[in-house]
C-alpha positions as CSV (number, residue, x, y, z in Angstrom):
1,X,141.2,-2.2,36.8
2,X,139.8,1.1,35.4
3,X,142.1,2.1,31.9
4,X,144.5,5.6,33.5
5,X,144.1,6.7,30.0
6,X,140.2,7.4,30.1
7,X,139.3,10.9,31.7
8,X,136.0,10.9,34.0
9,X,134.0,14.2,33.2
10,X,133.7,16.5,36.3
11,X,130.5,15.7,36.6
12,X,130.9,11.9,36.8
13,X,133.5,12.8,39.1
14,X,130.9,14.9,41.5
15,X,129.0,11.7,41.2
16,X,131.6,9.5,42.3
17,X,132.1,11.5,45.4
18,X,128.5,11.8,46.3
19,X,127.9,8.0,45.9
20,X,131.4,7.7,48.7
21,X,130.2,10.3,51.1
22,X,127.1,8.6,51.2
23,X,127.9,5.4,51.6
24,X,130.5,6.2,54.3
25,X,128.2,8.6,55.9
26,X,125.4,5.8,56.5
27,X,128.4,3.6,58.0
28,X,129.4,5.7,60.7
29,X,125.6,5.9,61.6
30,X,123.9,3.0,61.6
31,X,126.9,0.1,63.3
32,X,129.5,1.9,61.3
33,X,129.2,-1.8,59.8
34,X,128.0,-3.4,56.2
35,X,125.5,-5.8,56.8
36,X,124.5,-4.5,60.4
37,X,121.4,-5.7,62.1
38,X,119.8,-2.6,61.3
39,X,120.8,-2.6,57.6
40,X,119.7,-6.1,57.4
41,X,115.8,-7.1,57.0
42,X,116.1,-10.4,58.3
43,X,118.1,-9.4,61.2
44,X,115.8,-9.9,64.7
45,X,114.3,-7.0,66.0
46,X,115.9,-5.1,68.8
47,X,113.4,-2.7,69.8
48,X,111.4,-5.5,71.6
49,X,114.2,-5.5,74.6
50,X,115.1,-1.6,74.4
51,X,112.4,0.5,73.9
52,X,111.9,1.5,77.6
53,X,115.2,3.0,77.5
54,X,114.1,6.9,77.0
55,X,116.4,9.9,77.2
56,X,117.2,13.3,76.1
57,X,117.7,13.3,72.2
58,X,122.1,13.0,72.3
59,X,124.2,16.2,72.2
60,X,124.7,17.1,68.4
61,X,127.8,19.6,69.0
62,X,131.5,17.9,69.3
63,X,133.9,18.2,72.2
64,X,135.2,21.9,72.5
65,X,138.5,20.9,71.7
66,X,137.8,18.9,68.6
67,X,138.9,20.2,65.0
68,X,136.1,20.4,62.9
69,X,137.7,22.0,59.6
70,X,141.6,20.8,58.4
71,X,143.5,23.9,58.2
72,X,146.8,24.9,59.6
73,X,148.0,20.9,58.7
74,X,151.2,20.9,57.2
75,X,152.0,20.1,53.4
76,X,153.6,16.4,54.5
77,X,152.4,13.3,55.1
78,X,152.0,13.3,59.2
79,X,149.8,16.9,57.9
80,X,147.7,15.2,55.7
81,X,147.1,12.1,58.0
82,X,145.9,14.9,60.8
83,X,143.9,16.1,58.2
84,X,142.4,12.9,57.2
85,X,141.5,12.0,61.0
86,X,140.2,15.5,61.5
87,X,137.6,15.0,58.9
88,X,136.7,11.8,59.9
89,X,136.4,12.7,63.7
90,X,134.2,15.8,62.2
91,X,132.2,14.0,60.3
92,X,130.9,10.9,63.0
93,X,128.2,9.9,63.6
94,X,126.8,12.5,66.4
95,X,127.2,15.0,63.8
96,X,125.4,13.0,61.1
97,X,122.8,13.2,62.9
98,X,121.9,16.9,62.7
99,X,121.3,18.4,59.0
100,X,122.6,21.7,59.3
101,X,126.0,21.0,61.1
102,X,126.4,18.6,58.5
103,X,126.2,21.2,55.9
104,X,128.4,23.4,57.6
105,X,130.9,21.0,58.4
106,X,131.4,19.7,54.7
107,X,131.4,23.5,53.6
108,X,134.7,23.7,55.9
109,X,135.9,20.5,55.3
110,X,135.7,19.7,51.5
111,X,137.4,20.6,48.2
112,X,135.3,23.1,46.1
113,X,134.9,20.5,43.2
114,X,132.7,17.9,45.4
115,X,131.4,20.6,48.1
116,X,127.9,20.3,46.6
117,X,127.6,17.4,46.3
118,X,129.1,15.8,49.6
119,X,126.8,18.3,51.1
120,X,123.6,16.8,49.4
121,X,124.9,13.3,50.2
122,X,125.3,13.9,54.1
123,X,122.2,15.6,54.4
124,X,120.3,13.0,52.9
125,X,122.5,10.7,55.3
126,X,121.2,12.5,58.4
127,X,117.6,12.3,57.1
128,X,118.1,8.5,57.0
129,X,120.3,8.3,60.4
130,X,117.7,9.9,62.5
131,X,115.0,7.8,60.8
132,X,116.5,4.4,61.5
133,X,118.1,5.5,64.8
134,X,114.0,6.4,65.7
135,X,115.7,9.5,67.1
136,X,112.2,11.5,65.8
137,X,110.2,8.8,68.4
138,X,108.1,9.7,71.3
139,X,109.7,9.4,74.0
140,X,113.0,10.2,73.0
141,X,114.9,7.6,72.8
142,X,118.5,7.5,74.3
143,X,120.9,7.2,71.6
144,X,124.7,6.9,71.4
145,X,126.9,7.5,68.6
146,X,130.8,7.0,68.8
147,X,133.7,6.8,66.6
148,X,137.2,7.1,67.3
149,X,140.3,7.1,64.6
150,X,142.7,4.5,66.3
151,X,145.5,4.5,63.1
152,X,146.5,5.6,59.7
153,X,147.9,4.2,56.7
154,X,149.3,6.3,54.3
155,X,148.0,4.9,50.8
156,X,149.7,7.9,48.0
157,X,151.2,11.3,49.0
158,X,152.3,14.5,46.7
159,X,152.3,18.0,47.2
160,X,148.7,18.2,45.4
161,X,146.7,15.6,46.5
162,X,147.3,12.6,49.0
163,X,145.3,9.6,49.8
164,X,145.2,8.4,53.8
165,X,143.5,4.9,55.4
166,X,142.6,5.7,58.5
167,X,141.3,3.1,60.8
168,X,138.5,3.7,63.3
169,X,136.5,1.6,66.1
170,X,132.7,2.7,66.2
171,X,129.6,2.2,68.5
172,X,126.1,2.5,67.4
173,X,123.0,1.8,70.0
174,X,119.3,3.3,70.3
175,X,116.7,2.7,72.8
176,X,113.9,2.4,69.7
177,X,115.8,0.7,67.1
178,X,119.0,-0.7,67.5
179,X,120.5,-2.6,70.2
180,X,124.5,-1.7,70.9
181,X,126.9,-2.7,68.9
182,X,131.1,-2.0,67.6
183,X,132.4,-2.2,64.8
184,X,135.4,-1.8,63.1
185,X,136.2,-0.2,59.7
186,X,139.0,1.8,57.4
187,X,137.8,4.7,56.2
188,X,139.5,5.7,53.2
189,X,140.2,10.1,52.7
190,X,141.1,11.3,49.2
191,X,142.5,15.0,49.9
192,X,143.7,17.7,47.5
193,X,145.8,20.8,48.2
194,X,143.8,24.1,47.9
195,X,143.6,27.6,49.4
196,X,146.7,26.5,51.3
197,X,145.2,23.6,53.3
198,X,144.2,19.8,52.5
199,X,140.5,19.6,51.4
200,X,138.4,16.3,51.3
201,X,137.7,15.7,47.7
202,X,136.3,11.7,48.5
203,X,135.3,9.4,51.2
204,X,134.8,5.1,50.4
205,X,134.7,2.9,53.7
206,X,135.3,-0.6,54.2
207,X,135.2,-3.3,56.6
208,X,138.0,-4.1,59.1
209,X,140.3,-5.4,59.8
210,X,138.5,-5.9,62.9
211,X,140.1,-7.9,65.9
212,X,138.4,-9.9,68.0
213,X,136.9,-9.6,71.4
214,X,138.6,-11.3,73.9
215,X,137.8,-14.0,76.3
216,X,135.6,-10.5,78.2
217,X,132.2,-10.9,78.0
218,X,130.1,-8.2,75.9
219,X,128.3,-5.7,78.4
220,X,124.0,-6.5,78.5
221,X,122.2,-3.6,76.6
222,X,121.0,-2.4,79.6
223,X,124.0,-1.8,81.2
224,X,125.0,-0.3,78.1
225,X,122.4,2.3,77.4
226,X,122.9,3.0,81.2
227,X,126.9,3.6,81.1
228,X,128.1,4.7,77.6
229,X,125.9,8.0,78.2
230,X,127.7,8.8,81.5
231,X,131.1,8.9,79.4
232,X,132.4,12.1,77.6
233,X,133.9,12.3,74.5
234,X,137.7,12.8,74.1
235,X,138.7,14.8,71.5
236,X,140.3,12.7,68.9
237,X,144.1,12.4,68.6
238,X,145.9,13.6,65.6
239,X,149.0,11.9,64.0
């Protein structure tokens, strides 16, 4: 248990939250999953069943009527939960895939202390994304990317700063690289009170709690790559 009486410099601090955004930026991407087969070097390779599977590249830009910055949220709890699912909606994976909305989506969405770095951290994330998602290969591949926040948990609240779990369900499949998969994870959003709004200042991720499947048998990745693309995105629901 780290000692409350031993202050982190402000730049180990910038560290801290680049090392976070990172992490939880490469988890909405690839499986939004630790240990994913994509992740994994001894996983078996997908691409031998789904690379004829070739599409458009997949629409970068969110639904119209999805927040993408976390003002107007009020100075409570429910306020910063809305803000907490805001950002995380914002910041899934379709987005991650596309360098400069990245950057202008953490401008809007973080604190000034870990802007710059969050920034550099999500950008390098998107390098990586498109890379492992073969999103670059010829033919395109068709690729899907979907999270959704389904609850919140709220972990510490005060007027300045206020720390919110919220928990998500994401999807993950590409016709090069990675056959379709869910996962579940709790993505955890520290938030600080500045310019009158709640500001990300951290992201960490973690596993679960994931529930299991059901006696319904998992769609085939064909079927898959053929129907999930046919479906628009809702925009996500706020506390």
């Amino acid at each position: 248990m780290p000692n409350p009486h031993i202050q982190t410099s402000p730049r180990q601090q910038r560290r801290q939250w680049a090392a976070t955004a990172l992490a939880s930026a490469l988890l909405a991407v690839v499986g939004v999953a630790v240990g994913s087969r994509l992740a994994s070097p001894h996983a078996p390779d997908a691409a031998t069943t789904v690379t004829v599977l070739t599409a458009a590249a997949p629409r970068t830009t969110p639904p119209a009527d999805r927040r993408t910055d976390t003002a107007g949220f009020a100075r409570t709890e429910r306020g910063a939960a809305a803000a907490a699912a805001a950002s995380v909606s914002a910041l899934d994976g379709t987005a991650l895939l596309d360098r400069a909305r990245v950057r202008a989506l953490v401008a809007s969405l973080a604190s000034a202390g870990a802007r710059a770095d969050l920034t550099a951290a999500y950008e390098r994330a998107a390098l990586d994304a498109r890379g492992r998602l073969g999103l670059d290969s010829v033919p395109a591949p068709i690729v899907f990317v979907r999270a959704i926040p389904v609850g919140y948990r709220i972990d510490a609240f005060s007027k300045q700063a206020a720390t919110v779990s919220v928990w998500r369900l994401g999807i993950v499949g590409s016709g090069a690289t990675v056959a379709p998969q869910q996962s579940w994870r709790t993505e955890i959003v520290s938030l600080v009170w500045e310019h009158a709004g709640w500001k990300v200042a951290a992201f960490a991720s973690e596993a679960g709690p994931t529930p299991p499947l059901g006696a319904t048998a998992p769609s085939t990745a064909t079927d898959l790559f053929a129907s999930v693309p046919r479906f628009k995105e809702f925009s996500s629901a706020n506390p």
